[in-house]
C-alpha positions in Angstrom: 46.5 -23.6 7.1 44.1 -20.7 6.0 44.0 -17.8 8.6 40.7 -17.2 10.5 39.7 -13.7 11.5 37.0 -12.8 13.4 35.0 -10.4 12.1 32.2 -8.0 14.2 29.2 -6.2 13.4 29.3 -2.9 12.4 26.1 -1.5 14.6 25.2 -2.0 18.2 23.4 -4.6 19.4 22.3 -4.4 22.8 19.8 -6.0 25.4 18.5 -3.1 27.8 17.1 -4.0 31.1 15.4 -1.2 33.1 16.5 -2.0 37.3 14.6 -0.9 40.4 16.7 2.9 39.8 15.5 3.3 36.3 11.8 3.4 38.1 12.8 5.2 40.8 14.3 7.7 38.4 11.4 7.7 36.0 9.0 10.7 35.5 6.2 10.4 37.7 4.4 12.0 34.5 5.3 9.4 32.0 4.5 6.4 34.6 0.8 7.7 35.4 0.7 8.1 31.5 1.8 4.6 30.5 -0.6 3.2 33.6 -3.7 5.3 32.1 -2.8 4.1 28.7 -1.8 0.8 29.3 -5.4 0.1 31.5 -7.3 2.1 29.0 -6.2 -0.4 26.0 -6.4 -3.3 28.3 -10.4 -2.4 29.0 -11.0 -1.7 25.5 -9.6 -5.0 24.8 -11.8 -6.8 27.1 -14.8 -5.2 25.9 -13.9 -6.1 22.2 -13.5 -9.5 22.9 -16.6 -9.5 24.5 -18.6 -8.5 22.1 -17.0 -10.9 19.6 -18.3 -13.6 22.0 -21.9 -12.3 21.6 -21.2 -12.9 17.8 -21.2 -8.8 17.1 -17.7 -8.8 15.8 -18.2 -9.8 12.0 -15.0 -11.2 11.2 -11.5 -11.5 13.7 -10.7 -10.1 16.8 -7.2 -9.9 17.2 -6.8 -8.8 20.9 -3.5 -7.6 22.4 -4.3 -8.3 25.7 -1.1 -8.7 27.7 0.9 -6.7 24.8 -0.2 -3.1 25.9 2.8 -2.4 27.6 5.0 -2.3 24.6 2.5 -0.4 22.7 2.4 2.7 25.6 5.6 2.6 26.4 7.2 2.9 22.6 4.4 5.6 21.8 5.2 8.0 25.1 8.4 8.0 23.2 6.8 9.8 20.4 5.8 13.5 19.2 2.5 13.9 17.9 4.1 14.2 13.9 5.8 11.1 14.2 4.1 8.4 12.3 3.4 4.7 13.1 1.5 1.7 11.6 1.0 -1.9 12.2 0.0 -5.2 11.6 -3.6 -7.1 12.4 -3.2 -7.0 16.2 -2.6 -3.5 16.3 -5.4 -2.7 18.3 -3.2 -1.6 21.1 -0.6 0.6 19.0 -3.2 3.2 17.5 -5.5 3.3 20.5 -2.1 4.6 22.0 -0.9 7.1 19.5 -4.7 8.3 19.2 -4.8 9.0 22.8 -1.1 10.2 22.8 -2.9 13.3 19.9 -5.4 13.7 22.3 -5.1 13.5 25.9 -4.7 16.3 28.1 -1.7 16.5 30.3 -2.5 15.9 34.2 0.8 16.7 36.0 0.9 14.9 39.2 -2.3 12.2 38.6 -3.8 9.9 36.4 -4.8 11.8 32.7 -8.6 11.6 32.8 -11.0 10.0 30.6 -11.8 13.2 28.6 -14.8 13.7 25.9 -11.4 13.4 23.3 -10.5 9.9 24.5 -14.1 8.6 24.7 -14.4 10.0 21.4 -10.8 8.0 20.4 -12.9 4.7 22.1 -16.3 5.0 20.5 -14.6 5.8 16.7 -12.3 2.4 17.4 -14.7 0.3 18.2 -17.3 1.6 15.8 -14.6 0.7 13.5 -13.9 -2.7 14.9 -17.8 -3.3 14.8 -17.9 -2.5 11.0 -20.0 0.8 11.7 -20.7 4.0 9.3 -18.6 5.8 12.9 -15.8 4.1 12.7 -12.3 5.8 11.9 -12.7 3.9 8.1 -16.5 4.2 7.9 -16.6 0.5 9.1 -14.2 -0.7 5.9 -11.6 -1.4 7.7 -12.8 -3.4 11.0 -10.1 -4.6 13.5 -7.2 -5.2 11.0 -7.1 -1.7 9.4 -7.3 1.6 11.6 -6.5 4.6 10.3 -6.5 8.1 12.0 -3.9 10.3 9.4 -4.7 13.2 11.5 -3.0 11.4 14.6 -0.4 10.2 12.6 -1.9 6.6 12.7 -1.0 5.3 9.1 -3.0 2.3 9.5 -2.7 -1.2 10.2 -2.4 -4.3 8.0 -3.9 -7.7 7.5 -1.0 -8.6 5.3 1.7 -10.0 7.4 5.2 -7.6 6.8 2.5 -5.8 4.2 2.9 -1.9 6.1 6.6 -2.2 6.2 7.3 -0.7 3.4 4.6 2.0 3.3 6.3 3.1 6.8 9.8 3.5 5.1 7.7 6.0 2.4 6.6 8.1 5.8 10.0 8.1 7.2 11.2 9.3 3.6 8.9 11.8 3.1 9.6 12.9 7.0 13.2 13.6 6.0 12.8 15.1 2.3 10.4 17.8 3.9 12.9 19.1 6.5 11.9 17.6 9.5 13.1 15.3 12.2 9.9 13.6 12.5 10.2 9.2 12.7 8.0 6.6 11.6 7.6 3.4 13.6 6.3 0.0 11.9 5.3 -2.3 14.0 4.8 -6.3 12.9 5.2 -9.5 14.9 7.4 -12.4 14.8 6.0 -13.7 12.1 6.8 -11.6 9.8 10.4 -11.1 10.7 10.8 -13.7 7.5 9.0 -11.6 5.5 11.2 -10.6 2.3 8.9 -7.2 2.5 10.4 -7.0 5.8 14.0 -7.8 5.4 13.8 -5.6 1.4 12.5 -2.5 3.5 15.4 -2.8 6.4 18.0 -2.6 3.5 16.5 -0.2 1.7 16.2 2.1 4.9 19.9 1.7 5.6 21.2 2.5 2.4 19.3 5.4 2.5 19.4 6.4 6.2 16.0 6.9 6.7 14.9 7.3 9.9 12.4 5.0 10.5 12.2 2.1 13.4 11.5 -1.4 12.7 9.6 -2.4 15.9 9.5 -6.3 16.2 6.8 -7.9 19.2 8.0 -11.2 19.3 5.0 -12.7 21.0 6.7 -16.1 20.7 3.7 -17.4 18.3 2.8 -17.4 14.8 -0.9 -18.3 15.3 0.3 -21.7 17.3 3.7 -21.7 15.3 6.5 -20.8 17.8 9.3 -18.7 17.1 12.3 -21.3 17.5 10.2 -23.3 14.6 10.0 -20.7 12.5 14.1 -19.5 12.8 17.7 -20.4 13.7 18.1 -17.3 15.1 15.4 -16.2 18.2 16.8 -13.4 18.8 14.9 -11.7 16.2 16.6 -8.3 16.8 20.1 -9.6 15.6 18.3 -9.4 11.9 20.1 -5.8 12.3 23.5 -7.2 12.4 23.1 -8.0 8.4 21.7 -4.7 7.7 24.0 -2.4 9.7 21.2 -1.5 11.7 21.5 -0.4 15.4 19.1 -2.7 17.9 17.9 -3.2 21.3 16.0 -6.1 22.5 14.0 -5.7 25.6 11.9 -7.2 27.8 8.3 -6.0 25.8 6.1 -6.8 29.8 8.0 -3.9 31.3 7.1 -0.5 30.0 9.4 1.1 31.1 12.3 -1.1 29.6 10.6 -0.4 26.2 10.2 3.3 26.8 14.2 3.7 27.6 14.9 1.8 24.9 12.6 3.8 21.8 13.8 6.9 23.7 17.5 6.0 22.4 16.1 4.6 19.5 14.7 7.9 18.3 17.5 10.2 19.6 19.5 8.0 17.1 17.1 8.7 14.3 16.4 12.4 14.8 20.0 12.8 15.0 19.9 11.7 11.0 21.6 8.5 11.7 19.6 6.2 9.5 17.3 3.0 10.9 16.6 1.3 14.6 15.1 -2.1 15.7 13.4 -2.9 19.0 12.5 -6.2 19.7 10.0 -6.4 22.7 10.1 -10.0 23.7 5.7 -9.7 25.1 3.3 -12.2 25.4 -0.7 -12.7 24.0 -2.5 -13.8 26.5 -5.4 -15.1 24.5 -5.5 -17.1 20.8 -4.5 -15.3 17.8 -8.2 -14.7 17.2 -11.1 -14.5 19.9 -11.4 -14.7 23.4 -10.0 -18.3 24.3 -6.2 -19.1 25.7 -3.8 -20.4 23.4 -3.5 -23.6 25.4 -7.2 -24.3 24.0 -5.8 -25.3 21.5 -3.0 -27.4 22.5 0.2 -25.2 21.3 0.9 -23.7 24.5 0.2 -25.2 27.9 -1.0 -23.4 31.3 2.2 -23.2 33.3 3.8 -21.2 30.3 0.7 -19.2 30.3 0.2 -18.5 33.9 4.6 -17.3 33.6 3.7 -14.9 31.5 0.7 -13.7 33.0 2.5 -13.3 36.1 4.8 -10.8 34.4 1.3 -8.3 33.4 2.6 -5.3 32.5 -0.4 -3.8 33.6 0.2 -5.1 36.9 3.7 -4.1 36.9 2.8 -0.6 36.1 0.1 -0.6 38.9 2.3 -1.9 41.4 5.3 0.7 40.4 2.9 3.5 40.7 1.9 2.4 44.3 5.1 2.1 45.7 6.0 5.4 44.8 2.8 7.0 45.8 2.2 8.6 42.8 -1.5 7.6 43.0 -3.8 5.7 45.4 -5.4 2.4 44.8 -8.7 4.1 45.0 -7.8 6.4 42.0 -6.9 3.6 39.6 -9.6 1.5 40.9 -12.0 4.5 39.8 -9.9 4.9 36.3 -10.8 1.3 35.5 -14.4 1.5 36.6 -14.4 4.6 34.4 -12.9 3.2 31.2 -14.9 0.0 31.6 -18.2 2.3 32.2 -17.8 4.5 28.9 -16.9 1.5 26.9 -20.4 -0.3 28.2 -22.2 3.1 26.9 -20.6 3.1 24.0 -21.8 -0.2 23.1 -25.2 0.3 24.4 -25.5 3.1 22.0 -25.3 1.3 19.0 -27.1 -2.2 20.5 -30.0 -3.3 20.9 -32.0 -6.1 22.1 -32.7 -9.0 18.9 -36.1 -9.7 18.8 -36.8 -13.5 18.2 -33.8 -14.6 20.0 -33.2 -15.8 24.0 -33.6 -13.1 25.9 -30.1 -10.4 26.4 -29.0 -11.5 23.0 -28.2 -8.4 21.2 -27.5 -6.9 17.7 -26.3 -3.7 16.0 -28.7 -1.1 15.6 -29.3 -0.8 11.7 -29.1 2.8 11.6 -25.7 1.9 12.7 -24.7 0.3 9.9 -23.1 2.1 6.7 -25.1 3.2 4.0 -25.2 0.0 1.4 -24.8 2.8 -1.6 -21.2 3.6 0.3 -20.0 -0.2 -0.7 -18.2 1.2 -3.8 -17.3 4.8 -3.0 -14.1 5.6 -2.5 -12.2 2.8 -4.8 -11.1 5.7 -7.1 -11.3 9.3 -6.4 -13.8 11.6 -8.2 -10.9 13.4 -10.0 -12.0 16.9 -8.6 -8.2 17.5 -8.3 -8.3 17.4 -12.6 -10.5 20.3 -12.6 -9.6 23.3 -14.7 -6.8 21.3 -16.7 -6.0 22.2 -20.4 -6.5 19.7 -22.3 -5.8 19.3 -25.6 -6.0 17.0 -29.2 -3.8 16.7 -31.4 -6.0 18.3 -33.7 -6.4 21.4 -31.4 -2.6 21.3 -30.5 -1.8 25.2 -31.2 2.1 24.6 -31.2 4.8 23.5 -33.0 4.6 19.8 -33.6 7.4 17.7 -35.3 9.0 14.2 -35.7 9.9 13.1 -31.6 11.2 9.9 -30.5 9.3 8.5 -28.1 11.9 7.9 -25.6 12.3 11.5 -25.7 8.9 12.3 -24.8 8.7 9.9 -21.6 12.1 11.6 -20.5 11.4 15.3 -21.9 7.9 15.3 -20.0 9.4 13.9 -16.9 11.6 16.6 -16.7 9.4 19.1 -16.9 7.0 18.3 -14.7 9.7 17.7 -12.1 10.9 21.3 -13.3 7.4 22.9 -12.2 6.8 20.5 -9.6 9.2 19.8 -6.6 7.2 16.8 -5.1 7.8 14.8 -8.0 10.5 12.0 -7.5 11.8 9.1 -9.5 12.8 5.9 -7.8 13.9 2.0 -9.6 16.3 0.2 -10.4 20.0 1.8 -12.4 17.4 5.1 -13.1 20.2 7.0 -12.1 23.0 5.4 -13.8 23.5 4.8 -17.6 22.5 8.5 -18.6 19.2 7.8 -17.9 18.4 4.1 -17.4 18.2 1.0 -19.4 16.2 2.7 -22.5 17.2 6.7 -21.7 14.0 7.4 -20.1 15.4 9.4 -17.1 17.8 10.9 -19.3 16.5 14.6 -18.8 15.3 14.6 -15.4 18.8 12.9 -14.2 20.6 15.9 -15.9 18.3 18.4 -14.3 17.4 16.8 -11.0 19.3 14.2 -9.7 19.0 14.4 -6.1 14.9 13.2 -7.1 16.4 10.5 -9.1 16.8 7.6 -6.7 18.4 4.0 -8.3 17.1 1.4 -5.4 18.7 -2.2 -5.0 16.7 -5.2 -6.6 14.0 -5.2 -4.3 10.2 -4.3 -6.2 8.0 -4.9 -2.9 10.1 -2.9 -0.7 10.6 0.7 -3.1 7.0 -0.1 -4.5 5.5 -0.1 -1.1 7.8 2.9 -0.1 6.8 4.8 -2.8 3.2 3.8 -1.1 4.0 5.1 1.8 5.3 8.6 0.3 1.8 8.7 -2.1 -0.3 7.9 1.5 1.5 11.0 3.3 1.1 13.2 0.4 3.9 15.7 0.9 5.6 14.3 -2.4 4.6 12.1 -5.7 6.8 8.9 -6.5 7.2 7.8 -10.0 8.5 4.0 -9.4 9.7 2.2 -12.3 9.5 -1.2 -13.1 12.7 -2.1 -15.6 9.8 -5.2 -17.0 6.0 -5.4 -16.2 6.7 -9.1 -15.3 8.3 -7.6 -12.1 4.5 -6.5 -10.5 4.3 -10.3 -9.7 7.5 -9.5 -7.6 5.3 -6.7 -6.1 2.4 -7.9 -6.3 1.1 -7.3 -2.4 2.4 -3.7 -2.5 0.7 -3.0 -5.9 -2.5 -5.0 -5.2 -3.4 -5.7 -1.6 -1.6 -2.2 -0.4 -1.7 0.5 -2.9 -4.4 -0.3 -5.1 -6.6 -0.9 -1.9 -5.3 1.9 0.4 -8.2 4.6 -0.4 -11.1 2.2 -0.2 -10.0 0.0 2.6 -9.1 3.3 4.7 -12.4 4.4 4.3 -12.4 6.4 0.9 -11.1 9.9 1.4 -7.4 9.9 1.2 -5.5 10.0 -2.1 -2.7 8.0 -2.8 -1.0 9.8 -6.1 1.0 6.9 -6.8 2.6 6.7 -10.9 4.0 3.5 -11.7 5.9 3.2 -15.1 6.8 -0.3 -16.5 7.4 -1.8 -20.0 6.4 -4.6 -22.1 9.1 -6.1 -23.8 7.5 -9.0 -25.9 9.7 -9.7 -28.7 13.0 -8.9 -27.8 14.3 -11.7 -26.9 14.2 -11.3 -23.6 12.1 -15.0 -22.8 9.2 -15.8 -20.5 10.0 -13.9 -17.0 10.7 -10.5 -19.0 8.0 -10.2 -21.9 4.4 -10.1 -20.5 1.5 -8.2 -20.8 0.1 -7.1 -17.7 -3.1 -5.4 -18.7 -5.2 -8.0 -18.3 -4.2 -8.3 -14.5 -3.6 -4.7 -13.8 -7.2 -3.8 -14.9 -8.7 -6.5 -12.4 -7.8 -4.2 -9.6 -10.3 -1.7 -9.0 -8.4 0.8 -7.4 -5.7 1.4 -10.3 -6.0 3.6 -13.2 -4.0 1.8 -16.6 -3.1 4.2 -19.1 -1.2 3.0 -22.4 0.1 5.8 -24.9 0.8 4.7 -28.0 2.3 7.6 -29.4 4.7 10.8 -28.5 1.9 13.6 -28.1 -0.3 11.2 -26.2 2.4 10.2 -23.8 3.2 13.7 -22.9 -0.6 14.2 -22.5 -1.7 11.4 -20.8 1.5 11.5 -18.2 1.0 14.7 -17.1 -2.4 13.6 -16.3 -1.7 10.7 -14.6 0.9 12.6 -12.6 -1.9 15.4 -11.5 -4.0 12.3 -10.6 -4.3 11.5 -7.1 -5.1 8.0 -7.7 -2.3 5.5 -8.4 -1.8 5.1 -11.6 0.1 2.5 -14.0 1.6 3.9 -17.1 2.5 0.6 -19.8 4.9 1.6 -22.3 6.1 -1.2 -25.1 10.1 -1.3 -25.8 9.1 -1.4 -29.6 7.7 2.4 -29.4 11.1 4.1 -27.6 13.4 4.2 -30.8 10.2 5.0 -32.9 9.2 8.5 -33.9 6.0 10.2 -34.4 4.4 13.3 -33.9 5.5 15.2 -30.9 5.1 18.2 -29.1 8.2 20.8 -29.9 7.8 23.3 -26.8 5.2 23.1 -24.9 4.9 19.5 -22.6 2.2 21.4 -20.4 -1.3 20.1 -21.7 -3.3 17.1 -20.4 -5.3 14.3 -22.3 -9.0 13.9 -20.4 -9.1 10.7 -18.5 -11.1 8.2 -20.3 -11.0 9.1 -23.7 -9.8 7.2 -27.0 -9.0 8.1 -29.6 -9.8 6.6 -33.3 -6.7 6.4 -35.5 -8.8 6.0 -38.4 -12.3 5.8 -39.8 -14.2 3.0 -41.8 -17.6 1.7 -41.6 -17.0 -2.5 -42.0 -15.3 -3.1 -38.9 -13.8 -1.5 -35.1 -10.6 -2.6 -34.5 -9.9 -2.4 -30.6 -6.1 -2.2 -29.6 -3.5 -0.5 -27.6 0.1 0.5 -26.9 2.1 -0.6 -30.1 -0.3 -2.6 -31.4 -2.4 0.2 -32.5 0.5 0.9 -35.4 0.2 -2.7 -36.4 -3.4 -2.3 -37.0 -2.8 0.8 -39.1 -0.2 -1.2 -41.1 -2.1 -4.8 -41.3 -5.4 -2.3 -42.6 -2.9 -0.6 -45.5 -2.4 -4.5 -46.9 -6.2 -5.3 -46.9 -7.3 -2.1 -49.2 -10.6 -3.5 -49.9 -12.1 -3.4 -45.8 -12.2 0.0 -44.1 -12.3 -0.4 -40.8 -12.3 2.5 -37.5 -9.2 1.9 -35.5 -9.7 2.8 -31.5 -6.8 3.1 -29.5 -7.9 3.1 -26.4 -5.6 4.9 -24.4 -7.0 4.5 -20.7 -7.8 0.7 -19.7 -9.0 0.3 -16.6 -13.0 -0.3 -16.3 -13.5 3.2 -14.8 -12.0 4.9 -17.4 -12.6 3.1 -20.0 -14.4 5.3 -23.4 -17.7 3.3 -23.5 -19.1 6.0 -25.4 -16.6 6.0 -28.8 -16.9 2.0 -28.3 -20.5 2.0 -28.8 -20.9 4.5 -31.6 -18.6 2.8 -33.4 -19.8 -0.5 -33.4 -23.1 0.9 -33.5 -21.6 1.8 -36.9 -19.8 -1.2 -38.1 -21.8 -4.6 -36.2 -18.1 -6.0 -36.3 -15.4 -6.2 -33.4 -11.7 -7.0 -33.7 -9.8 -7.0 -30.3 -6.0 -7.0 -31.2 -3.7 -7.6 -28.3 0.2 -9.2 -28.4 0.4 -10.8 -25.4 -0.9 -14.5 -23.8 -4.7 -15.2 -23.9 -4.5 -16.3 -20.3 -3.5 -12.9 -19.2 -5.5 -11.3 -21.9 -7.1 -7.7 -21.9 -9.5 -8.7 -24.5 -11.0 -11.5 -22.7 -12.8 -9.7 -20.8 -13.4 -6.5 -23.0 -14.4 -8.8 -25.1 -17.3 -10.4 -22.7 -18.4 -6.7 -21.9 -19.1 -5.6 -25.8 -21.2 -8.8 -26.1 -23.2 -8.2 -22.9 -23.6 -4.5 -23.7 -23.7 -4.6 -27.6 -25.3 -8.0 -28.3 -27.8 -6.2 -30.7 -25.4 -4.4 -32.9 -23.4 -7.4 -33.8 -23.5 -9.2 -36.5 -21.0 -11.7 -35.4 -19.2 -13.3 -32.7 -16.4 -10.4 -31.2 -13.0 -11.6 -32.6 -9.8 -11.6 -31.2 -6.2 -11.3 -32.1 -3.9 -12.5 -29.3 -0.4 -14.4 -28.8 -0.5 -17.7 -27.5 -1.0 -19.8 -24.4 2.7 -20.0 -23.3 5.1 -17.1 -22.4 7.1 -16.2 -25.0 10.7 -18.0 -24.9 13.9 -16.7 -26.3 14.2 -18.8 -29.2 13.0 -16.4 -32.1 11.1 -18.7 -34.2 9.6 -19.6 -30.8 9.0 -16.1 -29.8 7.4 -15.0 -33.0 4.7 -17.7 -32.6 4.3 -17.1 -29.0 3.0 -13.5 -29.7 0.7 -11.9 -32.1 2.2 -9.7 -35.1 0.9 -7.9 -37.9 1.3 -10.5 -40.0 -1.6 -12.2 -37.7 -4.1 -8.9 -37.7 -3.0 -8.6 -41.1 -4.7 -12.6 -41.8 -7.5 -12.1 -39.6 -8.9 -8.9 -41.7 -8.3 -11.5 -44.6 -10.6 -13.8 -42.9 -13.2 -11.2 -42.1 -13.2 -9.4 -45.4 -13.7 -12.7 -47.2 -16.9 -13.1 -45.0 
């Protein structure tokens, strides 16, 4: 017979319940605070979903009525530089850490309803309403709040989305020399996230101190928990991670504040990670102002249990007993709170003419600007002023031969060298002497405490590295060992960092630098090969830069690293081992964003192609003497930095486009370049634009069918056949 031993977890896992001496004990200070807050949020609430009801909430309303106890009584438990963020119904957590930045302290009685909070409730719900006011100039609405000032990261429509972004905070918290924590907060539904459970891994293995708050409202929309999981207990998710957690009862405040009070003693004491799971209840739908058993997922006795456990009316009836305020003074707070909120709202109503009478709308001077729907998706690049750039042709030091793996690592290096917020994160770049092609080579050897390997898990150090750009103390480099692993990212990359500025309404920068190469034809098959340009440059809020040779890779990265919008740097496998000319001694200029550059002249035909393919062109050109042809390498990608100008005074020049591109024309980059040069060009061309592109399927590891899955020289080589015939 095999022997059996039991094994235990290695962190605490603990249920705390506060008893009648925990609030007897309690600081009459913090229990006036948490009633103020917890009535305050509750009113605001209200008033939200009341204006929803008169159709003037455009889009959700995800109230947290009968949640604000968990939300006050984890945030008294804060400092003003601690950080949190949240999910959609985070109404209640940044109403609590915005008053927590600015609410006065009234020893001995209830905080008052100052011109700062009023402020804090008219910004909200401008926000909520969709208002030029609001926190996010009305981008955001009820699912993303952000006040960075009040250490209110923001919230997220993406279920488990912020969770990584709030391991970045709690990074950069630590690497800056502080004890300051971050706090995520999400909901039982997204406890299954694989964001989620990446980012709790990650955080352990690096001790960071950041708390994984779980409100297990017992509902996904109308899904219950014990549908959703084996394992209710949501907190014991810990146990795998060798995370420390409490589970408490999320409708008494007080139980939540003892238990994020040992929660963050454990975290500013530098002992990595926390969970608290707050077991609270929503006492309305997951959207609007009707009850859940509306809609036949919950019934009314479960309903009326839970509201029977209010923590609002637990707080109220705690504060009474020990006389630390009369009836008549919280009667008054509510009367006040529910007053302001009305004049808030009258302020930017007014009555809708044409309609049964008391029907109102939003007054349209309210409203943001229509001009402001684009600002914002990309920064202005003020922070590129003053740069030296230079050509090639201008380059005034010593150029030689370079490989151009030694560029990507030599530059790296030296911008960490001169610039201590640089840090490098992705998978084995700290092992192997540099990686899986060298390219940390240089800045491992000179920095390696800012060279940080990270387990297989894209979405969780992508969105950290999110979180570090948002908070702005430090710049992440993340690599990406193969492009194809952004789809693994994807809701970091796309929904999160590509959107952060715009969404949060257009003035924070998010210098973000993501490096990732293209490995078509090496054997390497369909999950490992693609090109992602044609995806990459569908999101409005990236910059896509694609060097194709040593110089420009030195240029163009230290430009994208002084960028303080995210941007992707593509890099092909087939240019590391190549050489060209380099820069000897001096990896300090910049290339201009948005400029190409035209690897040779002709006057038959533009060529149009980036990254390795550029070289093919050049090649494909010397074994068709009898065309001459201008050659654009295009250098930047992305619509907004894309050199229309060199475009159109080439083909201006020639009446003839080739697009050449190596990877599938589903995914192509050419498509919809393509599109653009007819719509903008139609009357310089004498033909149809053509294209060079691999084909429809991914390439696959067989070599014959590899070599017809992508485009080579061989095929730019017969399409200038084609066209010179013509």
């Amino acid at each position: 017979m095999p022997a059996i031993h039991p094994l235990a977890a290695q962190s605490p896992w603990v249920e705390l319940v506060a008893g009648r001496q925990d609030w007897d004990d309690a600081d009459p200070d913090l229990l006036l605070a948490m009633l103020s807050q917890t009535l305050w949020i509750r009113s605001f609430e209200e008033h939200v979903l009341e204006l929803a009801a008169e159709g003037l909430v455009h889009g959700p309303a995800h109230s947290s009525i009968g949640q604000e106890g968990g939300a006050a009584g984890s945030v008294l438990a804060l400092r003003g530089d601690d950080f949190v963020n949240g999910s959609h119904r985070g109404h209640h957590q940044f109403l609590a850490k915005a008053f927590g930045h600015v609410a006065a302290a009234t020893p001995g009685s209830l905080p008052k309803l100052t011109d700062e909070v009023r402020t804090v409730l008219a910004r909200t719900l401008a926000e909520i309403c969709g208002l030029a006011d609001g926190f996010c100039a009305g981008r955001g609405g009820s699912m993303h709040l952000q006040w960075f000032e009040a250490g209110a990261m923001g919230t997220n429509a993406i279920v488990g989305g912020g969770v990584p972004q709030a391991a970045g905070f709690a990074w950069s918290a630590r690497s800056a020399g502080t004890d300051a924590v971050s706090v995520t907060y999400f909901g039982d539904g997204a406890v299954n996230i694989g964001s989620v459970l990446e980012t709790m891994n990650l955080a352990a293995a690096w001790r960071l101190p950041v708390c994984f708050f779980i409100e297990n409202n017992q509902y996904a929309v109308a899904t219950p928990v014990s549908a959703a999981t084996a394992e209710t207990r949501l907190s014991a998710r810990g146990l795998a991670f060798n995370i420390p957690s409490w589970r408490v009862d999320g409708m008494d405040p007080l139980a939540v504040h003892l238990a994020m009070s040992q929660a963050v003693a454990h975290m500013r004491a530098g002992r990595g990670p926390t969970i608290v799971e707050a077991d609270v209840y929503r006492f309305f739908h997951q959207n609007g102002p009707f009850p859940g058993s509306a809609f036949g997922y919950r019934d009314k006795d479960e309903e009326r249990r839970w509201r029977e456990r209010d923590p609002l009316a637990l707080l109220t009836r705690e504060v009474l007993r020990r006389g630390l305020a009369a009836e008549s003074a919280i009667d008054q707070a509510r009367r006040e709170v529910d007053e302001a909120l009305r004049e808030i709202s009258d302020g930017f109503l007014e009555p809708d003419p044409g309609q049964q009478p008391g029907k109102r709308r939003i007054r349209a001077d309210r409203w943001p600007d229509p001009g402001f729907v684009d600002v914002g998706v990309r920064g202005d690049l003020a922070e590129l002023a003053g740069s030296r750039y230079v050509e090639q042709d201008e380059y005034p030091g010593t150029l030689a031969d370079v490989r151009f793996i030694d560029a990507v690592s030599g530059v790296m290096a030296r911008r960490m060298e001169l610039d201590p917020r640089i840090v490098v994160m992705g998978e084995d770049v700290d092992r192997l002497k540099g990686g899986t092609n060298g390219a940390t080579k240089r800045p491992l050897e000179l920095f390696p405490d800012r060279v940080l390997g990270t387990p297989i898990s894209e979405n969780a150090f992508a969105g950290l590295a999110g979180g570090i750009a948002i908070d702005g103390r430090f710049r992440p480099v993340v690599e990406f060992m193969y492009a194809d692993f952004m789809w693994v990212a994807a809701d970091q990359l796309f929904n999160q960092i590509a959107k952060a500025r715009h969404m949060f309404g257009g003035q924070s920068a998010v210098p973000f630098v993501l490096r990732s190469k293209l490995a078509a034809g090496t054997g390497y098959g369909s999950q490992h090969s693609m090109d992602p340009a044609g995806i990459l440059t569908t999101a409005p809020g990236l910059r896509v830069v694609a060097p194709s040779t040593p110089y420009d890779y030195v240029g163009l990265m230290n430009t994208a690293l002084a960028c303080d919008d995210p941007v992707v740097v593509l890099e092909h496998v087939d240019l590391y081992p190549s050489k060209g000319t380099g820069p000897v001694d001096d990896l300090d200029y910049l290339l201009p964003v948005g400029r190409a550059a035209v690897r040779r002249s002709g006057s038959d035909l533009t060529i149009i192609s980036y990254l390795s393919m550029v070289q093919r062109c050049l090649d494909a050109l010397d074994a068709v003497p009898d065309l001459s042809a201008d050659v654009i390498d295009l250098r930047w990608l992305d619509r907004a930095s894309l050199d229309w100008p060199t475009i159109e005074a080439s083909i201006q020049k020639t009446n003839n486009v080739l697009i050449v591109e190596q990877g599938a024309v589903g995914t192509s980059y050419g498509g919809w370049l393509s599109d653009e040069i007819q719509r903008r060009l139609f009357d310089h061309l004498d033909a149809p634009v053509l294209r060079v592109t691999g084909g429809e399927a991914s390439p696959s590891i067989s070599k014959v069918l590899e070599r017809a899955a992508i485009a080579t020289t061989e095929d730019v080589i017969a399409t200038l056949r084609d066209i010179a015939a013509r």
